[in-house]
N, C-alpha and C positions, 0 to 999 in steps of 0.2 A: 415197629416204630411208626409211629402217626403221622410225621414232620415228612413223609417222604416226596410230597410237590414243592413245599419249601426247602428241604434241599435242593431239589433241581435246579430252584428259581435262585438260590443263592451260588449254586456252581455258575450258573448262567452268568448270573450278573459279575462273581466272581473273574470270570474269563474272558469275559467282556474288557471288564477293567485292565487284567494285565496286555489287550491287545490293544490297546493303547497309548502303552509303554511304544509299543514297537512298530503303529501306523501312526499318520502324520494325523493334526484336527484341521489343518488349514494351508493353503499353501500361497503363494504371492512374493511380492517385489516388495523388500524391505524400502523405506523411505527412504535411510540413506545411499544406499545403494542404488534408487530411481534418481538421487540428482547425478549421481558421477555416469550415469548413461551406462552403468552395467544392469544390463537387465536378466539376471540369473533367478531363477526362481530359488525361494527359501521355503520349507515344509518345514511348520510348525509341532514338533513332539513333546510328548512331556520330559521327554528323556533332554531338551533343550533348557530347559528352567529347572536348577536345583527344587525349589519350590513347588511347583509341579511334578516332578520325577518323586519326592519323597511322599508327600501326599497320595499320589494315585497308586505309591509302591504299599502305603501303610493300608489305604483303603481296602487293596485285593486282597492286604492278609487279615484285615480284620473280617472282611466277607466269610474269608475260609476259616478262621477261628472260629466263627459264630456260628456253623454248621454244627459247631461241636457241643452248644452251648441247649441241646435238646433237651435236656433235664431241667431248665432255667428259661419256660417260657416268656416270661413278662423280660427277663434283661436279655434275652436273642430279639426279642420286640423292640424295644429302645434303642437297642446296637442298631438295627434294623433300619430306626430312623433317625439316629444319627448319621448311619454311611448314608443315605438321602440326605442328609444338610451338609456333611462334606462333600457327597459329590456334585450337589448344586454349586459349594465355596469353587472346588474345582474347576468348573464352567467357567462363574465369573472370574477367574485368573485368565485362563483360557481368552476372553475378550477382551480383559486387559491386553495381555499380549497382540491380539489384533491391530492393538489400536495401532502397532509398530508400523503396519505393513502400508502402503502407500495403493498397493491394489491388489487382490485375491480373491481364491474362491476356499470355501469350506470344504474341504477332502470328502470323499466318500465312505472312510471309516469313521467321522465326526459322529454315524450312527452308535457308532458304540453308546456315547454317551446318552442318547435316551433310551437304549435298552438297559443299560444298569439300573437308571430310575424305574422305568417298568419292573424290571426284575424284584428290586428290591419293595416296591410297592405292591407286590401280587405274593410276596414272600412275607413280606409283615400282615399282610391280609389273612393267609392261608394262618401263622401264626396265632393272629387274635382269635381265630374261630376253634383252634385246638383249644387255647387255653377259655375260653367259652364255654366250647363242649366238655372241657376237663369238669370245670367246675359246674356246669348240668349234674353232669354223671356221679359228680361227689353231692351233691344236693337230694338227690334219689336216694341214695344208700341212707 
C-alpha cells in the first residue's frame, strides 16, 4: 500500500477531531451571567452547539471514511480538502460563539484544531505526490 504516511496523517487528524468532541476550545464568563455577579466559568465544547457537535461529528467520520478511499487517489485528495474548508467553517463557528463570553481564555486542547489542519494538509500532500508518481510510472511503461 503506498498511502501508508497518509494514513497515519488522516488517523491523526482523524483523532484529533473526535477529541474535541470531549475537551473544551475555550473557557470564560458568559456575558450574561457577568451582569447577575455569578461568576462561574463556562467551557466551551462542541458537544454545547447542535451545530458544532454535528459538524465535528461528520468531519471525524469522513477523515476515517477517506482512509478507505486508497484506490481513488484524485477524490481521497478533494475529500482531503474539503475536510480543511470544513474545519476552517468549524473554527469560525467556534469565534462566533466567543463572541458570548464577556471574559476568557482559549483552553489548552484548542490545539487540536491546528493539528487537524496540519494533519490533513501533509496528508493531501503525501496524496498528490502518489498520484504524481502513479502517473510517472504509467508514463514509462
Amino acid at each position: 500500500m503506498i498511502q501508508r504516511v497518509q494514513t497515519l496523517w488522516m488517523l491523526l487528524a482523524s483523532a484529533a477531531v473526535f477529541l474535541t468532541l470531549k475537551f473544551p476550545f475555550y473557557s470564560g464568563t458568559v456575558a450574561e451571567l457577568h451582569a447577575t455577579y455569578n461568576t462561574t466559568t463556562h467551557y466551551l465544547k462542541a458537544t454545547d452547539n447542535f451545530i458544532l457537535m454535528v459538524l465535528t461529528s461528520a468531519l471525524g467520520t469522513i477523515i476515517l471514511i477517506n482512509i478507505f478511499l486508497f484506490k481513488h487517489r484524485m477524490l481521497q485528495f478533494r475529500i482531503c480538502i474539503l475536510t480543511i474548508l470544513a474545519e476552517a467553517l468549524i473554527l469560525f463557528l467556534y469565534y462566533r460563539q466567543i463572541k458570548l463570553y464577556s471574559q476568557g481564555i482559549l483552553s489548552w486542547s484548542a490545539i487540536f484544531h491546528p493539528i487537524v489542519i496540519i494533519a490533513l494538509i501533509l496528508a493531501a500532500r503525501g496524496i498528490y505526490k502518489d498520484e504524481k508518481l502513479i502517473k510517472d510510472s504509467n508514463r514509462l511503461r
